[in-house]
N, C-alpha and C positions, 0 to 999 in steps of 0.2 A: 594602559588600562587592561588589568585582564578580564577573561569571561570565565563563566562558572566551571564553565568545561575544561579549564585548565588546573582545578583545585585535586589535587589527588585527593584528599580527603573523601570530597564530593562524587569522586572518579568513582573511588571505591564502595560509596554508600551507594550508588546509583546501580552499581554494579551486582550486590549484593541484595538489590529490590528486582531486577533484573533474574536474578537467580531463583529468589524466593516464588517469584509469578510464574514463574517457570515449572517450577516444583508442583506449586497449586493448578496450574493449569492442567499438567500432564495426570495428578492424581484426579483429579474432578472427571476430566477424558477418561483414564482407564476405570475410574467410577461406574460410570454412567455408563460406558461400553458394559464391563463384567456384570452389570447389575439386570440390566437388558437382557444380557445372554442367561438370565438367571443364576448364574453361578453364587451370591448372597457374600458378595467381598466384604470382609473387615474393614472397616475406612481408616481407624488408626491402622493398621496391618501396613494396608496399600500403599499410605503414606509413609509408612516407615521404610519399606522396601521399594519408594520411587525416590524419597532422600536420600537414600544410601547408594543407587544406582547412580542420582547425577552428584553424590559428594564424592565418589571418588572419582567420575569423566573429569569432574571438577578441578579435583587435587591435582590429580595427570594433566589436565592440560596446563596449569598452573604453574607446572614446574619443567614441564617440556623443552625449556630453554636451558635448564639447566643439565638434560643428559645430552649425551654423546652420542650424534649422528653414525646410524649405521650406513656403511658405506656396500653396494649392493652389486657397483660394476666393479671392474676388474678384472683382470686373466688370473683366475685361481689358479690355471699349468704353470708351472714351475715353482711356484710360493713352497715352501715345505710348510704342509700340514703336520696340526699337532696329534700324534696318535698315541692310544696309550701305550706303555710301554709292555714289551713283550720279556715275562722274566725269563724267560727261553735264553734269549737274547742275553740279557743280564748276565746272566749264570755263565753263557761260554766267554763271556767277557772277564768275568773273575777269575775264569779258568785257565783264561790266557795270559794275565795280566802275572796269576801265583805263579804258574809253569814257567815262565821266564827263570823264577827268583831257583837257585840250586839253596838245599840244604847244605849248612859246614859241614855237618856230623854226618856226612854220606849215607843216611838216609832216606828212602824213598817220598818225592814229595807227590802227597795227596793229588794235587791238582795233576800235577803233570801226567800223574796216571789214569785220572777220572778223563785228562784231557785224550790222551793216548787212548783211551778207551771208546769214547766216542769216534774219533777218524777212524781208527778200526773198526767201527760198525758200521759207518756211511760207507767206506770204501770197499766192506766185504760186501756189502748191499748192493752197490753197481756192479763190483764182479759175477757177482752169484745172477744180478739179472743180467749181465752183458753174456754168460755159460746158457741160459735158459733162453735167450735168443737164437742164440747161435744154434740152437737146435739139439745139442748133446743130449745124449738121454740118461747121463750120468753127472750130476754136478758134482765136481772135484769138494774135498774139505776147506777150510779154512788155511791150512795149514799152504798147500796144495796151489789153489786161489791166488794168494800171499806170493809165492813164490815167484810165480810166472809175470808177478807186473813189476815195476821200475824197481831195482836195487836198493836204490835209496829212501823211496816209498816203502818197502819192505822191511827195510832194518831198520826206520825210524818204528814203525807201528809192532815189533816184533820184539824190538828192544826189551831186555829185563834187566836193572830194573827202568821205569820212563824215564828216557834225557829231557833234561830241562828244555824247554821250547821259549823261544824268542818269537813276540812276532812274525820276525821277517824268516821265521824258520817255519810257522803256522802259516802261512802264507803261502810259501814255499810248497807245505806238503797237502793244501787245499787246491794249489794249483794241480799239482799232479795227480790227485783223487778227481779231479775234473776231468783230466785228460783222459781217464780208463773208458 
């Protein structure tokens, strides 16, 4: 034998009379409060804006099973966060990626020189501040600067026209711009 309480049907009409008393109760309350206070509420108004209040707690909780638990603990150190992307970043990466490739037609290739251009200017920048530390009261040229740090450092960043850079060549001469 069942009982009524088992009829969805019924579940649901119950439920939905439940809501409506709900609705009327809360508007007739904020009535009677606003109306007290003299404020001269609209009664269609109130009721429209207390149905609409609990039709959407309604919707939301009605469907609350169906989204997807935020999860709140967890060690966020170490996860890689998603950040946006910096086209800084981007940019020396195409720059590295072209500079690899040499032209057939011997050619000067763009990148490699845009690439060479930039390590030239990170690296005259830590020169020209490692000369301004040191106390000189004369900071040497560019040319000057260049000369006095690693050979190899020097002749790649000096080069004319830019040699094609590889990675492990970029690498190579980041390392050494580090070292100064």
């Amino acid at each position: 034998m069942t009982s009524p309480h088992d009829d969805p049907v019924e579940g649901r009409q119950r439920q939905w009379m439940r809501r409506v008393a709900i609705v009327v109760a809360w508007w007739l309350g904020l009535w009677v409060v606003t109306s007290w206070l003299q404020f001269r509420p609209d009664p269609l108004g109130l009721l429209a804006a207390v149905g609409a209040f609990f039709a959407i707690c309604w919707w939301a909780g009605d469907r609350r099973d169906q989204w997807d638990p935020t999860e709140w603990e967890g060690d966020p150190i170490g996860r890689r966060m998603r950040t946006s992307p910096d086209s800084r970043i981007s940019y020396l990466r195409r720059l590295i990626d072209d500079a690899a490739v040499s032209k057939d037609n011997g050619a000067p290739n763009a990148s490699a020189a845009g690439l060479q251009g930039i390590l030239r200017d990170v690296s005259l920048d830590r020169l020209r501040m490692r000369a301004a530390e040191s106390g000189a009261a004369h900071v040497p040229g560019d040319a000057e600067l260049l000369a006095g740090t690693d050979p190899v450092l020097a002749d790649f960043l000096s080069a004319q026209p830019a040699p094609p850079a590889s990675r492990q060549t970029v690498t190579d001469i980041i390392n050494r711009i580090e070292a100064l």
